[in-house]
TIGU-133337 format. One record per atom (N, C-alpha, C): residue number from 1; residue in three letters; chain; atom name; x, y, z. Coordinates in pm, whole numbers. Example, Ala and Ser with C-alpha at 12.3 -4.5 7.8 and 13.67 -1.06 7.14 Angstrom:
! TIGU-133337
votor:1&nupa:ALA&guti:A&rofi:N&X:1319&Y:-569&Z:780
votor:1&nupa:ALA&guti:A&rofi:CA&X:1230&Y:-450&Z:780
votor:1&nupa:ALA&guti:A&rofi:C&X:1320&Y:-330&Z:780
votor:2&nupa:SER&guti:A&rofi:N&X:1285&Y:-225&Z:708
votor:2&nupa:SER&guti:A&rofi:CA&X:1367&Y:-106&Z:714
votor:2&nupa:SER&guti:A&rofi:C&X:1290&Y:3&Z:787
***
This chain:
! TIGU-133337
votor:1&nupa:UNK&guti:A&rofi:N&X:14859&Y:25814&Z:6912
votor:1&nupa:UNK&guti:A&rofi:CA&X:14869&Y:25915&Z:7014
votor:1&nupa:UNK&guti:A&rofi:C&X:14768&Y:25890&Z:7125
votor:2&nupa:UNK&guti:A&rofi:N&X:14655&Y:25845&Z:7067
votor:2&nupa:UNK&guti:A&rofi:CA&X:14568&Y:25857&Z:7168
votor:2&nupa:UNK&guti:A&rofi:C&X:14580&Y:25712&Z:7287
votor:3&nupa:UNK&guti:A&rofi:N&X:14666&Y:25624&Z:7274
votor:3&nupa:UNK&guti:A&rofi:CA&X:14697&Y:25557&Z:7335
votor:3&nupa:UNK&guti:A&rofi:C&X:14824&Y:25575&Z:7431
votor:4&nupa:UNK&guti:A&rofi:N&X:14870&Y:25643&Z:7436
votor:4&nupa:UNK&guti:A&rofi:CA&X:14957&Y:25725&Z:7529
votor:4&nupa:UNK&guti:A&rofi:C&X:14960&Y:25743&Z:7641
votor:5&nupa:UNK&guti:A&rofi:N&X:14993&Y:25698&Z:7773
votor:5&nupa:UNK&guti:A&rofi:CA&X:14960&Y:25754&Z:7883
votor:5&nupa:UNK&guti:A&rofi:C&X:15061&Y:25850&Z:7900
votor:6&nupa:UNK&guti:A&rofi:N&X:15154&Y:25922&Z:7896
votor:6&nupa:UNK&guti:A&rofi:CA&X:15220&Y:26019&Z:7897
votor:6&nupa:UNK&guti:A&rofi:C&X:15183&Y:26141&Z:7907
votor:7&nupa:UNK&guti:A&rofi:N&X:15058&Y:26208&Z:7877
votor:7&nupa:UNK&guti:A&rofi:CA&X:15008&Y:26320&Z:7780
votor:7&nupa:UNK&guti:A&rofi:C&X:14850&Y:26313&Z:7904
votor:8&nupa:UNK&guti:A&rofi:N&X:14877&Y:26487&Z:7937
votor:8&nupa:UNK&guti:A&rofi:CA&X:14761&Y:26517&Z:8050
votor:8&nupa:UNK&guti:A&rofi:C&X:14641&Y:26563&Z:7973
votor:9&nupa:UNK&guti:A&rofi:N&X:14633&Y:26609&Z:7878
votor:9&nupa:UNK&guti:A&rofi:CA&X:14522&Y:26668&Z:7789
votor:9&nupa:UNK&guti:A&rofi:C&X:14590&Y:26684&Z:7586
votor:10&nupa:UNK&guti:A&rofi:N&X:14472&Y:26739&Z:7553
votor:10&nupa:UNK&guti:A&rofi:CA&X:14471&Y:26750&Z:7408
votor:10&nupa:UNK&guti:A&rofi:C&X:14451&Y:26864&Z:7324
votor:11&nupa:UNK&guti:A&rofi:N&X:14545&Y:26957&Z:7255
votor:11&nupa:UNK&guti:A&rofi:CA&X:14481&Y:27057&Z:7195
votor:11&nupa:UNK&guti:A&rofi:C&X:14486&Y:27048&Z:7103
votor:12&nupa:UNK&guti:A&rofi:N&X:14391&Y:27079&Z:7056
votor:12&nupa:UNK&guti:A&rofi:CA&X:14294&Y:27032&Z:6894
votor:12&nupa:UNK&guti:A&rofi:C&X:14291&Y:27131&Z:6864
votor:13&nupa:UNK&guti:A&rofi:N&X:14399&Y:27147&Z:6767
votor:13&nupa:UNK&guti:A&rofi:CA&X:14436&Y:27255&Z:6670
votor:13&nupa:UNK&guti:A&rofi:C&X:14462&Y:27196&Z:6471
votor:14&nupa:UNK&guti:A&rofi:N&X:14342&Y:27126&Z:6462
votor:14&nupa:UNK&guti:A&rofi:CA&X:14356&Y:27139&Z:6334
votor:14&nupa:UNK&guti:A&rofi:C&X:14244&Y:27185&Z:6242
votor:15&nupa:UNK&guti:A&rofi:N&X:14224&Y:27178&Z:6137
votor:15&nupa:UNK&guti:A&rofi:CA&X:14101&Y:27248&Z:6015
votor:15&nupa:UNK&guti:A&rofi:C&X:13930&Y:27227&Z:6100
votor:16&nupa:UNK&guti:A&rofi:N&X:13904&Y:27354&Z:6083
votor:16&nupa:UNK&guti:A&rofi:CA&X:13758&Y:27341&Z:6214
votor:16&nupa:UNK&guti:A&rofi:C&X:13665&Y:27277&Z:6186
votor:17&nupa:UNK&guti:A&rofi:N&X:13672&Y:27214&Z:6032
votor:17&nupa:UNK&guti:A&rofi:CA&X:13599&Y:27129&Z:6004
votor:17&nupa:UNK&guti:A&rofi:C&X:13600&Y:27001&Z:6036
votor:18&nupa:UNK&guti:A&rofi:N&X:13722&Y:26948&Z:6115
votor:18&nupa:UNK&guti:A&rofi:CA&X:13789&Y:26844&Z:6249
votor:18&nupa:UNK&guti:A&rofi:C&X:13781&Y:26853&Z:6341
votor:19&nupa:UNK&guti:A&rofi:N&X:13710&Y:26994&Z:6386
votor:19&nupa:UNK&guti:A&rofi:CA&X:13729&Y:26974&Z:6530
votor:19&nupa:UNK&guti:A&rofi:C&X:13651&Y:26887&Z:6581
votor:20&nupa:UNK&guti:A&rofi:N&X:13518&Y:26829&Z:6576
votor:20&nupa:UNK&guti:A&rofi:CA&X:13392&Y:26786&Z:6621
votor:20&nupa:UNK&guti:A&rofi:C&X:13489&Y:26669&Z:6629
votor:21&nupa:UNK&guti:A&rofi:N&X:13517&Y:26578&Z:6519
votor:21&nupa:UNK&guti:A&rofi:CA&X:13528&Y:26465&Z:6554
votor:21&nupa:UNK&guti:A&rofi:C&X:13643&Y:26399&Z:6604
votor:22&nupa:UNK&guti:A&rofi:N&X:13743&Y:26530&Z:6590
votor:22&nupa:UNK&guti:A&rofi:CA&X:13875&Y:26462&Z:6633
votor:22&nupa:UNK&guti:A&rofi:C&X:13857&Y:26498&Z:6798
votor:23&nupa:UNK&guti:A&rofi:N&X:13774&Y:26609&Z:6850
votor:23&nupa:UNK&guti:A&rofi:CA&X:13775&Y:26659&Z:6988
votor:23&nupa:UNK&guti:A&rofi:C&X:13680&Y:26525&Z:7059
votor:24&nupa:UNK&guti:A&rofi:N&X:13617&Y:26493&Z:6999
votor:24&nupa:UNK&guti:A&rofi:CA&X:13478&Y:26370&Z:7028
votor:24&nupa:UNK&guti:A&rofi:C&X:13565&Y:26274&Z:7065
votor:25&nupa:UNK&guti:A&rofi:N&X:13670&Y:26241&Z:6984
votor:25&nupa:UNK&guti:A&rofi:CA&X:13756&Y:26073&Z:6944
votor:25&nupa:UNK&guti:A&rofi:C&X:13843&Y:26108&Z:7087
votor:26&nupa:UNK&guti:A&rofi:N&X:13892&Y:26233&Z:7101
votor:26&nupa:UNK&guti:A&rofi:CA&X:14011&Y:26227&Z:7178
votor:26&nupa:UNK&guti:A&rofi:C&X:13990&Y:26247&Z:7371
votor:27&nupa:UNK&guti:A&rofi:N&X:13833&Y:26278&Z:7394
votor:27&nupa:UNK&guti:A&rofi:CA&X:13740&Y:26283&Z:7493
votor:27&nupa:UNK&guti:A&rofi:C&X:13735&Y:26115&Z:7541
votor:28&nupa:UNK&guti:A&rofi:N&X:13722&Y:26076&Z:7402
votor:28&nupa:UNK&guti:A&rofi:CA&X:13611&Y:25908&Z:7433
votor:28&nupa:UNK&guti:A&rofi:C&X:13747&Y:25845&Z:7454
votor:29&nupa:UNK&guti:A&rofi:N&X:13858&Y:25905&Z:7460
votor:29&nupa:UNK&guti:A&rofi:CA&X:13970&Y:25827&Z:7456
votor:29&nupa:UNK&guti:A&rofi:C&X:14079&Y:25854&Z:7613
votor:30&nupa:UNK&guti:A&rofi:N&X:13984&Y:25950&Z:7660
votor:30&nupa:UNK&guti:A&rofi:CA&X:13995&Y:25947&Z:7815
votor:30&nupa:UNK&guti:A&rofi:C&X:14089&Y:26085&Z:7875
votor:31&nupa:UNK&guti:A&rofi:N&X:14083&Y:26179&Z:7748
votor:31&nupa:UNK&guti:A&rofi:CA&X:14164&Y:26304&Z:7748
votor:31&nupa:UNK&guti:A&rofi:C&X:14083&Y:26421&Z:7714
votor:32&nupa:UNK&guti:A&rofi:N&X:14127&Y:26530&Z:7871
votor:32&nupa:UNK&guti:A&rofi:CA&X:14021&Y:26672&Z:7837
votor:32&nupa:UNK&guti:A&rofi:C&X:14128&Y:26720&Z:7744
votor:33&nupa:UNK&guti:A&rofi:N&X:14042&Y:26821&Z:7663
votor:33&nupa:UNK&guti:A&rofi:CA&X:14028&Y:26898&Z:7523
votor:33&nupa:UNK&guti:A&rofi:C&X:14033&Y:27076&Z:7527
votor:34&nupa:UNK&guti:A&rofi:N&X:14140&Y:27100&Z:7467
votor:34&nupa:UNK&guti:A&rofi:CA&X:14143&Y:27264&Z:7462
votor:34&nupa:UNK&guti:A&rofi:C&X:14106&Y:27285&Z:7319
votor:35&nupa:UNK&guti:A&rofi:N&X:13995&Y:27348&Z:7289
votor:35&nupa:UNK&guti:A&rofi:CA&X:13998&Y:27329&Z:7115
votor:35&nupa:UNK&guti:A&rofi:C&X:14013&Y:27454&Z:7077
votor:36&nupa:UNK&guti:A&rofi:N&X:14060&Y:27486&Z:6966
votor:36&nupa:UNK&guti:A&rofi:CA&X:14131&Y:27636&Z:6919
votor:36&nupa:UNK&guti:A&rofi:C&X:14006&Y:27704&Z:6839
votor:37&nupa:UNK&guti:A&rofi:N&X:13985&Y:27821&Z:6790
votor:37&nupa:UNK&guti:A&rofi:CA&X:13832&Y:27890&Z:6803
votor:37&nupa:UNK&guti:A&rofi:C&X:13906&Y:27880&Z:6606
votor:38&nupa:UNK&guti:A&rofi:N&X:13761&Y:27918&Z:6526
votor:38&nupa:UNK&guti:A&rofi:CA&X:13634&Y:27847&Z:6603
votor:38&nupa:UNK&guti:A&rofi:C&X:13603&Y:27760&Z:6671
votor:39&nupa:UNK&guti:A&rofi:N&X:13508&Y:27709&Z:6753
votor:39&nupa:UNK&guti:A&rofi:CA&X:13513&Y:27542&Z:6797
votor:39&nupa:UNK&guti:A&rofi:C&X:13467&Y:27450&Z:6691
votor:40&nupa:UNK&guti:A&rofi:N&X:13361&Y:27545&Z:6640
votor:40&nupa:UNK&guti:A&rofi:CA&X:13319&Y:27475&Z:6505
votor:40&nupa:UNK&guti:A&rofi:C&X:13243&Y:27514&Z:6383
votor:41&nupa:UNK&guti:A&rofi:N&X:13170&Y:27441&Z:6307
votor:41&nupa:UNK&guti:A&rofi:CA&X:13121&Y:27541&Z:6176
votor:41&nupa:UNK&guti:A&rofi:C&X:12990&Y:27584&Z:6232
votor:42&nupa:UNK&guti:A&rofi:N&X:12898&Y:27457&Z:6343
votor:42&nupa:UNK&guti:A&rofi:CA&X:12786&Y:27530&Z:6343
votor:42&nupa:UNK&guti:A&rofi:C&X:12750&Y:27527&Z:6486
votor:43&nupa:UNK&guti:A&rofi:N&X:12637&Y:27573&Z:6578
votor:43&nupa:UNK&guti:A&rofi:CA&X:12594&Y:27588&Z:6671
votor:43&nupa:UNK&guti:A&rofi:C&X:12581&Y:27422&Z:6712
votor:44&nupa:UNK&guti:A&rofi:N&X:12501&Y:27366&Z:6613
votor:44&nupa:UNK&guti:A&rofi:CA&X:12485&Y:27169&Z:6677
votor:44&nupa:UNK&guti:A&rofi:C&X:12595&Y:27155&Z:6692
votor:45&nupa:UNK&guti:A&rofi:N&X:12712&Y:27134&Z:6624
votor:45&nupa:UNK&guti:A&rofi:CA&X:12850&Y:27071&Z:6570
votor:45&nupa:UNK&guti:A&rofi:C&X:12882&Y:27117&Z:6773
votor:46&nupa:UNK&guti:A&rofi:N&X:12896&Y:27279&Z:6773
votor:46&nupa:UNK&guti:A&rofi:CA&X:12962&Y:27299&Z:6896
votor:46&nupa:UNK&guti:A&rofi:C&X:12879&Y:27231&Z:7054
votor:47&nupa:UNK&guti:A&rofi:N&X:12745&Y:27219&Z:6972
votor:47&nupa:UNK&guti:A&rofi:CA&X:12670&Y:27174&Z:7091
votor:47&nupa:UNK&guti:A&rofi:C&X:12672&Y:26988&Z:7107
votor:48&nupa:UNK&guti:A&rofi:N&X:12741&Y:26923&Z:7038
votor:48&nupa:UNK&guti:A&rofi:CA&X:12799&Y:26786&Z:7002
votor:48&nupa:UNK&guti:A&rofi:C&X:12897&Y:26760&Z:7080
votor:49&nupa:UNK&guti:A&rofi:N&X:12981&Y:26865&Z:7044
votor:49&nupa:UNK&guti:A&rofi:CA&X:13114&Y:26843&Z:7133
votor:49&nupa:UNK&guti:A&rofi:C&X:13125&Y:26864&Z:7300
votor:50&nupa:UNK&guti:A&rofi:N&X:12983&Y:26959&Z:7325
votor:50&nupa:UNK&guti:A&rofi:CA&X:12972&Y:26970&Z:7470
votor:50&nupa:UNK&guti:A&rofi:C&X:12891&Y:26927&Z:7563
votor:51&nupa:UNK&guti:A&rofi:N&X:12818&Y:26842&Z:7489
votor:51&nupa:UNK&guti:A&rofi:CA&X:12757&Y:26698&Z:7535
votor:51&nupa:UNK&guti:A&rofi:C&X:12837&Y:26587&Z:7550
votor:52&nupa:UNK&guti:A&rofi:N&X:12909&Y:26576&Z:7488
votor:52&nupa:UNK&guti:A&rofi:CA&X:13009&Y:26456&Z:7441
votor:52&nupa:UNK&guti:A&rofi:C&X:13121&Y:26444&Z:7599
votor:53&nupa:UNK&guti:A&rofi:N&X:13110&Y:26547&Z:7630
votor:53&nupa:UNK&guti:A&rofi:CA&X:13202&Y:26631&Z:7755
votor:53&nupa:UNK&guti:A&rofi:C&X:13119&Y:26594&Z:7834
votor:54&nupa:UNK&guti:A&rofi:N&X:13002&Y:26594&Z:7873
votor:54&nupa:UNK&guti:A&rofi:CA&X:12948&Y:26583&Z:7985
votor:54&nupa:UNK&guti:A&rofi:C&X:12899&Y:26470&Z:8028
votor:55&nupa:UNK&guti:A&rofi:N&X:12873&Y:26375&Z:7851
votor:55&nupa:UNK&guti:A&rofi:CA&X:12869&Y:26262&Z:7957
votor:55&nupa:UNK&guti:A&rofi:C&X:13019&Y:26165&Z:7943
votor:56&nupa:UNK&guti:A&rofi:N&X:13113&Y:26251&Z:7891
votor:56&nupa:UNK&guti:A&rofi:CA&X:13215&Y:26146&Z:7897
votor:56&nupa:UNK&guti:A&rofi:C&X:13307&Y:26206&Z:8005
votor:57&nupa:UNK&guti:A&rofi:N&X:13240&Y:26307&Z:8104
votor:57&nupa:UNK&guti:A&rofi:CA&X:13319&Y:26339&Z:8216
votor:57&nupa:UNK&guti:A&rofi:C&X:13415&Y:26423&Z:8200
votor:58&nupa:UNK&guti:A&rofi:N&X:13453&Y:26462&Z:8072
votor:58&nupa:UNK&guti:A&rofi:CA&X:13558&Y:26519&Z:8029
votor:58&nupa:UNK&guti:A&rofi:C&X:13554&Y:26704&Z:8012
votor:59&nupa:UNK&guti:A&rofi:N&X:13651&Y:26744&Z:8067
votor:59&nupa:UNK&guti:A&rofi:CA&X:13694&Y:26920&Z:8051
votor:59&nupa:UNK&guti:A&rofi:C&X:13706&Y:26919&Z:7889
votor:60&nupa:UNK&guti:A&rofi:N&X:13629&Y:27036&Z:7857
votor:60&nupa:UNK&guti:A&rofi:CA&X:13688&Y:27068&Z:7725
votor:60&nupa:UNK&guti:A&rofi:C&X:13650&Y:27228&Z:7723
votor:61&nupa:UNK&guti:A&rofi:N&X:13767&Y:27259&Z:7691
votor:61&nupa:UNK&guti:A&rofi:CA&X:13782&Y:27429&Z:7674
votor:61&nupa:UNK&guti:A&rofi:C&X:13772&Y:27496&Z:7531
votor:62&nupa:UNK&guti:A&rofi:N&X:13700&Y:27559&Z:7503
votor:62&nupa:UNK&guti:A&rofi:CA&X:13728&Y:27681&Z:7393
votor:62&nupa:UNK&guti:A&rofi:C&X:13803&Y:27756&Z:7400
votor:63&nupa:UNK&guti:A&rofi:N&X:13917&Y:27822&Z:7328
votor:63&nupa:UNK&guti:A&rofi:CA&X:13965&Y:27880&Z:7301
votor:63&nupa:UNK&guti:A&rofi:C&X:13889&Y:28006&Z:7231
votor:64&nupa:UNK&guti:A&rofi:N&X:13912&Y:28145&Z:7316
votor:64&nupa:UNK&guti:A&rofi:CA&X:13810&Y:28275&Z:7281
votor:64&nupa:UNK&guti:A&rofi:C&X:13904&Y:28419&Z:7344
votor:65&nupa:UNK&guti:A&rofi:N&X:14012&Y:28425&Z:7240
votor:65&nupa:UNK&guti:A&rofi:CA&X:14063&Y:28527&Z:7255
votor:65&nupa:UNK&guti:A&rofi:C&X:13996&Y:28709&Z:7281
votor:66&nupa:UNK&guti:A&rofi:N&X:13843&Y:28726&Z:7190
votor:66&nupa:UNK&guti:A&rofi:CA&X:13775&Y:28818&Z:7203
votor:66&nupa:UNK&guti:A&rofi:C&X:13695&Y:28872&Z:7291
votor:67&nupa:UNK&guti:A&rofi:N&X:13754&Y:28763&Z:7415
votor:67&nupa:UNK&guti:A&rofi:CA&X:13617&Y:28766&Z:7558
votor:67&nupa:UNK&guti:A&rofi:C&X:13628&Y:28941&Z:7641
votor:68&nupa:UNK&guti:A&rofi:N&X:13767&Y:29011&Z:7579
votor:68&nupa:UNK&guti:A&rofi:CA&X:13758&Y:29108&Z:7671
votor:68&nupa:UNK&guti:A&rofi:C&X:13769&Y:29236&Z:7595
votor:69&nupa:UNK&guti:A&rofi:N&X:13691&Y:29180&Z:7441
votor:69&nupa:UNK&guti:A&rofi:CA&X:13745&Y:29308&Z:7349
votor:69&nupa:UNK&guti:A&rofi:C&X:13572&Y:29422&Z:7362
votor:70&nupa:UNK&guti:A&rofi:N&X:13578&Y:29500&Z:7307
votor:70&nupa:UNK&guti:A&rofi:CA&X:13510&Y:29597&Z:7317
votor:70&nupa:UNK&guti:A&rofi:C&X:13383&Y:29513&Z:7267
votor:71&nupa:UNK&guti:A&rofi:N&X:13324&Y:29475&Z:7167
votor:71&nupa:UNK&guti:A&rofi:CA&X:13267&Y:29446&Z:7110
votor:71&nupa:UNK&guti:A&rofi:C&X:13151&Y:29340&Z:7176
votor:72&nupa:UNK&guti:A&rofi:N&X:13245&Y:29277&Z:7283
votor:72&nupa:UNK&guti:A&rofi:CA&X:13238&Y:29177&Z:7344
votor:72&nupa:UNK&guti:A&rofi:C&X:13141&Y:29207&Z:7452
votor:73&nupa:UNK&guti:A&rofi:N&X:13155&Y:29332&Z:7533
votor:73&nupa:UNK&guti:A&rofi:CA&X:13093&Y:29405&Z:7641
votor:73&nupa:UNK&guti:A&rofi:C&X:12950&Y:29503&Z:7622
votor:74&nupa:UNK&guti:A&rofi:N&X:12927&Y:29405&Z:7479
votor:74&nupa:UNK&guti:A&rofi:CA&X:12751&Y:29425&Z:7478
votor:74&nupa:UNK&guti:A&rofi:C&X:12701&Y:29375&Z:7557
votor:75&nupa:UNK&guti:A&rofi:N&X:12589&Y:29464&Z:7631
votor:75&nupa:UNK&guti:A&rofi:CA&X:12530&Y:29381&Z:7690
votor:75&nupa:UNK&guti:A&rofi:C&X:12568&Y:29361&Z:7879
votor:76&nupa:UNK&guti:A&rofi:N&X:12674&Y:29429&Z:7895
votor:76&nupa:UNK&guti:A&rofi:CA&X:12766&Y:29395&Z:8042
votor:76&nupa:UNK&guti:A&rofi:C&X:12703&Y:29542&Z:8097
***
């Protein structure tokens, strides 16, 4: 897949214990990344993947359905 030129981006929707490295592999492989929440198991893991983005130039999005729930607007 990842050799594909067909395909504008990647959503990385599998076990979150994949996301790090399959979102990492599919960045270094010249494709921005929508990754499905969690992003990952731990704070490094998510902070891996968004380094990995910055210096590989690459968009990568979280997926965060809860951004507008009550719970959320601690703090606003």
């Amino acid at each position: 897949m990842l050799s594909r030129k067909d395909i504008d981006y990647i959503d990385v929707c599998v076990h979150t214990n994949y996301h790090v490295p399959v979102t990492i592999e599919c960045m270094k492989a010249g494709y921005d990344c929508y990754c499905e929440k969690p992003a990952a198991s731990t704070y490094s893991d998510c902070k891996l993947m968004v380094e990995a983005a910055k210096k590989l130039g690459r968009k990568l999005h979280f997926q965060v359905s809860s951004v507008m729930t009550p719970q959320a607007e601690i703090g606003r």
